[in-house]
N, C-alpha and C positions, 0 to 999 in steps of 0.2 A: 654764724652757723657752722657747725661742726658736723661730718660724715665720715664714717668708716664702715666700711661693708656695706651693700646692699639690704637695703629697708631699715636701717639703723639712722635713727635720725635725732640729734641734740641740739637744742637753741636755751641761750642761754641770753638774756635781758637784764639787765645789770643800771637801775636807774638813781641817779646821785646816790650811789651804795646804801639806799634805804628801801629802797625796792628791788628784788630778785627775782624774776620769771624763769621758770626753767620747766622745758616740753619734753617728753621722752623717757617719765622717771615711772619705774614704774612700781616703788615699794618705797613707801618713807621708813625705812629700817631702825632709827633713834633720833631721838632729836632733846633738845634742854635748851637755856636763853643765850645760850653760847657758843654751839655746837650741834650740824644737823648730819646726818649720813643718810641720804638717799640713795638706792639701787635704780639705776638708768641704764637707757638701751646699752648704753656706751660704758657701763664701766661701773664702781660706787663711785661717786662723790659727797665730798667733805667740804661742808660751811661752815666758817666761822667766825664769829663776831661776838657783835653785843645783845639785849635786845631782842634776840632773834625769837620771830613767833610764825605760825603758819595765817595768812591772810586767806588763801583759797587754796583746796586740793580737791583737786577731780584725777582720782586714779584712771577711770574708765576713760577719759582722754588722756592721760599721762601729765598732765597740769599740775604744777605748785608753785604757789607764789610766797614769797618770805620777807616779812616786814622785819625790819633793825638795822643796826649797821653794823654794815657786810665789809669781814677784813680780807679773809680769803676764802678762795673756790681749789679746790686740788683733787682728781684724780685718785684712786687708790690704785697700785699698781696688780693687777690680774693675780691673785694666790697670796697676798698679803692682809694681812689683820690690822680695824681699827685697833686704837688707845680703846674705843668704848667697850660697856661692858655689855652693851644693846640696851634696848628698852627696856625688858624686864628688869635688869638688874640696876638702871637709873632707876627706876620705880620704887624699890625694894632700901635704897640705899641703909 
């Protein structure tokens, strides 16, 4: 478990890299079978792997769980830009 600031709260569950839990998210911003960007208390973060699909997302608790296997978990640093083009413009390709 991760904290930074007061009432900012990120938990991050990580089970034989085929199961991902992560608490705290509060916008799934893009996502494809390779690559997710979710908006969390704490920051965006960037999954990616193979595989990857959504198992369960309850925004209203800030819940999402991600089935595949998971290479990495990264941060995006505060005022910097994904590689993606967001959702709509995966959609459109």
């Amino acid at each position: 478990m991760v904290e930074q600031g007061k009432g900012k709260r990120q938990e991050l569950h990580l089970f034989q890299r085929k199961l991902l839990e992560i608490s705290g998210v509060q916008n799934v911003e893009s996502f494809d079978s390779e690559e997710f960007l979710l908006q969390t208390e704490l920051g965006h973060l960037t999954i990616r792997g193979q595989n990857l699909h959504i198992k369960n997302l309850n925004l209203e608790q800030g819940l999402v769980s991600i089935e595949g296997l998971v290479n990495s978990l990264s941060y995006l640093e505060p005022g910097s830009h994904s590689s993606n083009k967001g959702f709509l413009g995966k959609l459109f390709r």
